[in-house]
N, C-alpha and C positions, 0 to 999 in steps of 0.2 A: 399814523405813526411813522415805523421808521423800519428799524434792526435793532434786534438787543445783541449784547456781547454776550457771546457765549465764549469765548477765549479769546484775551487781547492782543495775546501773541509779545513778542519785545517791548516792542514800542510801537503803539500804532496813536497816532496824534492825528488833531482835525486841522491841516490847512488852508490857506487861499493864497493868494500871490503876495500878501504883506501887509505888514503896516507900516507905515512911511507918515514921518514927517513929527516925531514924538524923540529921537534921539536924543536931543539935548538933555532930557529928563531921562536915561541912560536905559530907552527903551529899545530893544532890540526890533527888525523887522519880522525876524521867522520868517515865513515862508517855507516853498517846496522845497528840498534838498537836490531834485532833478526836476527843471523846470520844464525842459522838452516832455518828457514824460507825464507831469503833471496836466498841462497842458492838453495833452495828445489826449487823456482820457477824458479830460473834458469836451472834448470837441466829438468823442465819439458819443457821446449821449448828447448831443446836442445841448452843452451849456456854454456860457459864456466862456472862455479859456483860463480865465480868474477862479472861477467859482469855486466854493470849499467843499472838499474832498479828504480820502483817510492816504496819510502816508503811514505807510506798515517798513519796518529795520528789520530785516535778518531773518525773524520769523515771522509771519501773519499771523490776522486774527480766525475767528472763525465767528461770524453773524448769522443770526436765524432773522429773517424778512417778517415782519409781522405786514405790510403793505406789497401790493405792486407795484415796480418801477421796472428799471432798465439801467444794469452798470456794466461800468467797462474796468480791467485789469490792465495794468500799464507798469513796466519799467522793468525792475528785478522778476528773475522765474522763478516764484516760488510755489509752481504747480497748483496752481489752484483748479480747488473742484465745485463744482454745483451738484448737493444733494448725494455726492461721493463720485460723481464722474467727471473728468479731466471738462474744466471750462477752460475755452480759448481766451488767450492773452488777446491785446490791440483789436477788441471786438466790441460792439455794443451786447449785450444779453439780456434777454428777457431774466425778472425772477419775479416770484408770486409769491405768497403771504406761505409763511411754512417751511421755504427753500432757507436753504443754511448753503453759506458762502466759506468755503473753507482755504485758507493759505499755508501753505507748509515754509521749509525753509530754502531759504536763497539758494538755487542753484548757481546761479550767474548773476553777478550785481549785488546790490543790497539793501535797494529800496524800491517797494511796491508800492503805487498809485490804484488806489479804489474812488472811479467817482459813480456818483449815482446823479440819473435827470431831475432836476431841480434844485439841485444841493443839499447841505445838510440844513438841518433847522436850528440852528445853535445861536447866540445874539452873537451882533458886533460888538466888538471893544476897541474903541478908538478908529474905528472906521474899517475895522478887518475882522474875518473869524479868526488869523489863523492861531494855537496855538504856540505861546513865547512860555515853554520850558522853564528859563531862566527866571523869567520875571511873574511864574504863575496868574498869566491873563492870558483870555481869547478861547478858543475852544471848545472841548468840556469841561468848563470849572476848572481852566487852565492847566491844566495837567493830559498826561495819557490817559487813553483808555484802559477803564478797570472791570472784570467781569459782572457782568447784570448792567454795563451802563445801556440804557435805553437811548437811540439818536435818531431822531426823527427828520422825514424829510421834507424839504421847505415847498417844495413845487413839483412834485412828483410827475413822471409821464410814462406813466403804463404802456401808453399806445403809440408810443413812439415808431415811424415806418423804421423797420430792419428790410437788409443788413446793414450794417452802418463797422466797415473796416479798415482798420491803419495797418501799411507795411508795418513787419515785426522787425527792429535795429538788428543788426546781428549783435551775438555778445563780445568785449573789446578785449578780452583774457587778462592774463596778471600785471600786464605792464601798459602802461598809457605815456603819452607823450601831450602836456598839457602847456598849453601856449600861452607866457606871460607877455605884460609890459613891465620894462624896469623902472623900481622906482618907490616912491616919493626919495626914500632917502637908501639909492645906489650906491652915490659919492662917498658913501660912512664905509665901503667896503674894499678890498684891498682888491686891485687887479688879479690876483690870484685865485681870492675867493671868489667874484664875478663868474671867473671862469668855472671853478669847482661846481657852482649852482648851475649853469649851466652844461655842463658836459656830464655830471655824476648820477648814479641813479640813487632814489629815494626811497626808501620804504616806509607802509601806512604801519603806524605803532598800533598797538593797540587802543592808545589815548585818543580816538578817534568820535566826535559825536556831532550832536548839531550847533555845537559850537564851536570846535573846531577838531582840523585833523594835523595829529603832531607826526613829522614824519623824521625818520631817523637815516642817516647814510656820511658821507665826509663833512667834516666839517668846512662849514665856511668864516674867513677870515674875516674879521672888521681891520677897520686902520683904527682903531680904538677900543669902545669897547659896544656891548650890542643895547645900549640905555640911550631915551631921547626924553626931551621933554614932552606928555604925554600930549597927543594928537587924534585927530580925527581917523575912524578905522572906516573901510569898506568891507564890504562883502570880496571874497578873493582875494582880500589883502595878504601880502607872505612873510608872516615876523621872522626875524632873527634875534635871538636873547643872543648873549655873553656867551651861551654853552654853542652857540656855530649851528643848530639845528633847528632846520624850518619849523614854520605852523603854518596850515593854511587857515583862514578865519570866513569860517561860512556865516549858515541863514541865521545863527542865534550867537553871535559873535558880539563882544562887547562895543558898547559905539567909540571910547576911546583907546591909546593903547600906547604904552611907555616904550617899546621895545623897537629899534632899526626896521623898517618895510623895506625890502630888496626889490619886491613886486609883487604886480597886481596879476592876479589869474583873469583871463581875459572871461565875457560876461558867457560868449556863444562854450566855454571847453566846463563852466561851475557845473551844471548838470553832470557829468565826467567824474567830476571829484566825486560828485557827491555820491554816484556807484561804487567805486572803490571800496575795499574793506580791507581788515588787516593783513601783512602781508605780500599785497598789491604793490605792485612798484612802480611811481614816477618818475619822469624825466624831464624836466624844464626846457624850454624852448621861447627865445624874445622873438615877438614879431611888435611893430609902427604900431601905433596908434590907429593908422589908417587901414592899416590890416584886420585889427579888431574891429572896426567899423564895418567893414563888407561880410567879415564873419557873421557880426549878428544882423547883418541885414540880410543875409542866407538862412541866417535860425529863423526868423520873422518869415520869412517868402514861403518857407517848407510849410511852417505849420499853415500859414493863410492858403496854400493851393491844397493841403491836407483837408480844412473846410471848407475850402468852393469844391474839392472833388464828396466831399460828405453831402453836403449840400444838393448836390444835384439831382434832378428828379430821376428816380429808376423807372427803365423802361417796364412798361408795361410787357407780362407775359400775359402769352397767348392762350385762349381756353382749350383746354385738354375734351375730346371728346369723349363721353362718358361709355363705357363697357356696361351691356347689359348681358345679365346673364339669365338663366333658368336652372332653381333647386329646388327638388323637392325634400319637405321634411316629416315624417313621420308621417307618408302618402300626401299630405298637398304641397302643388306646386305654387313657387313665388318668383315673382320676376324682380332683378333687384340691379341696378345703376349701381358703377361704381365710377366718380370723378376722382379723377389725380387734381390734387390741388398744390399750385405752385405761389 
């Protein structure tokens, strides 16, 4: 089997890196909310970097192991424990049939990555697990997890070699600075407002989920008004309605969308967004095309030398010579070897 839910915690939903290629029929991709993170914990249990995995918002769940595997914690610190003692974040860990995996709430960030070796055992829908919220498909029964839901896992590996460890990001505090391209439809905005989006800070409202994050701070200007004929939407797209106040439009964002795009949140800073939580203050930033290009070919290079260093064979430790001692008990004596094992 797998883990039963024993508390779902917010939201905790089954990912994989998307489903692509179903939009026109007004299907969203989902996907992870922090790719790098998602990612990363796949790599420490040795799955493919796609593979489906639990994304936990705000508060974690808490699962009881009916199987052995091997998971890793990744992204938001929501303290998590093994069996009630603090488990390391960016680690691979053993867990065995019994153990309860517990997450508390977001100290820093706000979304936690759980993967386990093998993935989860859930079907595909249109050629992906991951949960689409919106459009209830993928997942479990398309929805979040509910307590008692039972998820089993697809390819389990117990005996995975440890240790298997990723540096820990530091955390980015209340303010970020997230690096756009402008655009498709800039020219709809008045030199004033250009500038007000870039130079002004933003704040994450509370209207914030996996479909988008509406953020509040000056207004920006159109040279008309913020209505277009509706168009093709991306992941990171940045609406402007009529009222001047951004949205950013994430993993469960609609595929079309009526409203002026100022710009695109570039691919390597979504991960970024998608930590944020209420509160949190952005500040926009245009960089080239070309720029976002070497960025994410930086996010691609880290995680690849993050798996060739996983990857690598550990050295062989050396055999500890074993301590013999003499005790006697209760008048006979016993000789008894004691090896350190490493």
């Amino acid at each position: 089997m797998g883990f039963i839910t024993e508390n779902p915690g917010v939201l905790t939903t089954i990912q994989d890196e998307g489903r692509y290629g179903y939009e026109q029929f007004g299907m969203s991709p989902a996907g992870p909310m922090d790719l790098r993170a998602f990612r990363t914990a796949n790599l420490l249990v040795d799955n493919d970097p796609g593979e489906s995995a639990l994304e936990a918002t705000a508060l974690g769940p808490a699962l009881r192991f009916d199987q052995d595997n091997v998971a890793a914690v990744t992204g938001a610190d929501m303290a998590p424990t093994l069996n009630g003692r603090p488990c390391p974040m960016y680690q691979a860990v053993a867990v065995k049939a019994g153990d309860v995996l517990r997450l508390g709430a977001a100290k820093s960030g706000l979304r936690s990555y759980i993967a386990f070796a093998g993935g989860l055992d859930v079907p595909q829908v249109m050629g992906s697990r991951a949960t689409a919220l919106q459009n209830q498909v993928g997942g479990y029964q398309g929805r979040r997890l509910a307590k008692g839901d039972a998820v089993g896992f697809r390819a389990p590996n117990p005996g995975l070699a440890l240790p298997r460890v990723a540096p820990v990001p530091p955390p980015e505090g209340k303010e970020a600075v997230i690096r756009v391209i402008l655009g498709p439809q800039d020219d709809m905005f008045t030199q004033e407002g250009l500038n007000t989006f870039l130079s002004q800070p933003y704040t994450v409202s509370k209207d914030f989920d996996r479909m988008g994050c509406r953020l509040e701070g000056a207004v920006i200007a159109h040279s008309g008004d913020g209505n277009i004929i509706s168009d093709g939407m991306v992941t990171g797209a940045i609406q402007v309605p009529t009222s001047g106040q951004p949205i950013i439009m994430l993993a469960e964002r609609q595929t079309v969308g009526g409203y002026t795009k100022i710009a695109t949140v570039i691919s390597a800073d979504l991960p970024r967004v998608g930590q944020r939580k209420t509160g949190d203050v952005i500040r926009f930033q245009a960089v080239t095309v070309e720029e976002a290009h070497q960025l994410w070919r930086a996010f691609h290079q880290e995680l690849e030398e993050l798996k060739a260093q996983l990857d690598r064979p550990q050295p062989s430790q050396p055999v500890q010579p074993a301590i013999t001692y003499r005790v006697t008990v209760n008048g006979r004596s016993y000789q008894v070897q004691v090896v350190r094992h490493t």
